[in-house]
N, C-alpha and C positions, 0 to 999 in steps of 0.2 A: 726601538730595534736598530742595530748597528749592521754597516752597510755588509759585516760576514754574514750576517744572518738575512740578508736577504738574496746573499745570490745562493746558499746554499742550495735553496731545490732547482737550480740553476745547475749546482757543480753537479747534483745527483745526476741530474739527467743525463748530464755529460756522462759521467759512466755508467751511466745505463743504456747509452749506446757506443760505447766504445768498444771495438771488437776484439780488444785482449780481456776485458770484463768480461764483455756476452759469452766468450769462451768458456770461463772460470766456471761460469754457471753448472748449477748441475740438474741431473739428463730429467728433461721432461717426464713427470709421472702419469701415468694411465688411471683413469680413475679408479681403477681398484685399489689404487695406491704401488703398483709395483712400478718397476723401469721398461717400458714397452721398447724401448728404443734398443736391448739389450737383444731383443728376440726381433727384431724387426727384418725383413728379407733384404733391406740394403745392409749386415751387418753381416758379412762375409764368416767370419769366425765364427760369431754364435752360430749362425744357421748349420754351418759344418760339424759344431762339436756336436749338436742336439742330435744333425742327423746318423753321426758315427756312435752315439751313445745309443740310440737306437737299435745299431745294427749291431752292437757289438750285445745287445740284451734281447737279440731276434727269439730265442726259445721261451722267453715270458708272452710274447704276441704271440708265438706258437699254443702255448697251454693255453692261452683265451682264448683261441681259435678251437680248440678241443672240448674244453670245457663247456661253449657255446655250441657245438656241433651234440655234443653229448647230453646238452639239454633239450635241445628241438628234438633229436629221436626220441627223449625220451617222452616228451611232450606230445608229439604225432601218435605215437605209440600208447603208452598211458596217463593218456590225457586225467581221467579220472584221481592218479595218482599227482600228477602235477597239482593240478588245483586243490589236491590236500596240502601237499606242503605248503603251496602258497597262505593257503587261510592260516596254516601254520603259522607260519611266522610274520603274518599280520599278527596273529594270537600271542606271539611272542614280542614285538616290535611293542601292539598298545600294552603287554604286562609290564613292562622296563619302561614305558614314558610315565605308566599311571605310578609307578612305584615312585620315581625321580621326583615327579610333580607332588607327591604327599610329600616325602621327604622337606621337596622347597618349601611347601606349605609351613609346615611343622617348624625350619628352620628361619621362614620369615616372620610366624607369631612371634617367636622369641625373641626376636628384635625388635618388634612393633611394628611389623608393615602388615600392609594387605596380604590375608594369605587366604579368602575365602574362595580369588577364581582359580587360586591354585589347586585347591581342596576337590572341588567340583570337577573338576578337569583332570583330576587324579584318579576319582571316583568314575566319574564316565568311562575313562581309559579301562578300568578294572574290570566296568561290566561289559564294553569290548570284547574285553580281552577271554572273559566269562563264557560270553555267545560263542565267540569264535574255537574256543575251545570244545564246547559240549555241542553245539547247534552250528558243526561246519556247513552241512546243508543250506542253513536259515542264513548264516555268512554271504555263502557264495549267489542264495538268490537273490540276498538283499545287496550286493553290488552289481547282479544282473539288471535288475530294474531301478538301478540309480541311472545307472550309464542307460538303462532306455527312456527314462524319462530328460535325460540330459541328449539326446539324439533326438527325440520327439521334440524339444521344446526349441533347440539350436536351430533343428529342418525348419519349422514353424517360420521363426525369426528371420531366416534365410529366406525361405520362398515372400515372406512379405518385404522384407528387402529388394527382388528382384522386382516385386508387385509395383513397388514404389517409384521405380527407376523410368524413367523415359529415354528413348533413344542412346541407350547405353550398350556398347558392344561385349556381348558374354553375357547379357543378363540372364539368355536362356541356361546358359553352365551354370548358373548360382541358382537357378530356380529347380534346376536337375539334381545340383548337389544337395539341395533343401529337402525334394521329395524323396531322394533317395534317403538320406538320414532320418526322414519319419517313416519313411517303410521298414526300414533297418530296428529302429527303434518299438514298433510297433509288434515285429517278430519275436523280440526279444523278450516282449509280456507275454505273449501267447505260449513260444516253447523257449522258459530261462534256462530249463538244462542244456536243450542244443544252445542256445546262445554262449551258456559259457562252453560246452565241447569245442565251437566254432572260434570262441576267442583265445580256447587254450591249443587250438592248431593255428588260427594266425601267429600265435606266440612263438610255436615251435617252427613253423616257415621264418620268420624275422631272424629265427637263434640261428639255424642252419643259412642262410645267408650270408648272415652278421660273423659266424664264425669261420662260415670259408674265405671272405672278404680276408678274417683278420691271418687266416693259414699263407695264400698266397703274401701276404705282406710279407708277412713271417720270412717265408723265401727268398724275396726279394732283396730281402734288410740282412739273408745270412750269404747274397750269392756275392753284398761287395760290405759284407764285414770286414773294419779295418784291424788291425791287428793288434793285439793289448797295450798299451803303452803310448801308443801316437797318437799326435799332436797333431789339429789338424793348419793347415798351413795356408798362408797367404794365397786367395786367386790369383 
């Protein structure tokens, strides 16, 4: 080995810390892979265009503020109606995955790959999509009593968690939160039609909230909308 080859991981370091190289570098990635540092609240510019682009598309926050408002009445109101459409287009959602997944199935035999958990999973999807169609009823119980057997068995968990604990502060909250989730859960086998009536009014309280949240925004983002064209400018 010749004496350039041995100082070279010498010289790299050397410009691995030299502050006209560490410059050159480019911008730290976020793990999703994009440039965080582009959106970050010390980045003056960014932060102003996003917020002027905002304001200056204040009537799209508007319509989602409506559109959300317009679902909770309608939700409060006929409830019964809501949770049809919903089963609906679960009915609709599993008939377009079960289709897609025959499809891959079909086009991955012909290449020679695995295509049986494709098949099966395409198939399941269909008779989904089957029930939920003709047996919306049998749909919306049989999501009643998942979600109560998933509250029954979480409370469970929960209160034997707090059971566990010694001299722990809140344990009595986690033991409260536990019992309350198997009471919740228990009511829900007994009456699943009020359960889901109940969950399709918390629905419609969440939408009317969630839409006057997005209304007053709306307002806000139209009372210092900047003007079409501009640039937003150095703090």
């Amino acid at each position: 080995m010749s004496i350039d080859d041995n100082r070279r991981p010498q010289d790299g370091a050397n410009i691995a810390r030299d502050p006209a190289h560490a410059g050159a570098k480019p911008a730290e990635l976020a793990p999703g892979g994009f440039a965080w540092g582009m959106f970050a609240d010390n980045d003056p510019i960014a932060s102003r265009a996003m917020s002027d682009h905002l304001a200056r598309n204040w009537w799209a926050v508007l319509l989602r503020g409506l559109f959300a408002i317009l679902f909770g009445i309608v939700a409060l109101v006929l409830p019964g109606v809501t949770l049809a459409s919903l089963v609906l287009l679960f009915a609709v959602y599993m008939l377009v995955d079960g289709v897609f997944d025959i499809v891959a199935a079909v086009r991955a035999a012909r290449h020679g790959e695995r295509w049986g958990a494709l098949i099966f999973e395409g198939i399941a999807d269909l008779i989904a999509a089957a029930i939920a169609f003709f047996l919306p009823l049998a749909t919306v119980l049989a999501f009643v009593v998942l979600m109560a057997a998933w509250a029954i068995v979480s409370g469970a968990l929960l209160v034997a968690a707090a059971v566990k604990l010694h001299r722990t502060h809140g344990k009595w909250l986690m033991a409260l939160g536990g019992v309350v989730s198997v009471i919740w859960g228990v009511l829900l086998l007994v009456e699943p039609i009020i359960g889901a009536l109940v969950l399709t009014w918390w629905m419609g309280a969440y939408a009317l909230f969630f839409g006057g949240a997005l209304i007053a925004l709306a307002f806000q983002l139209r009372s210092r909308a900047a003007p079409p064209g501009t640039l937003p400018q150095h703090a």
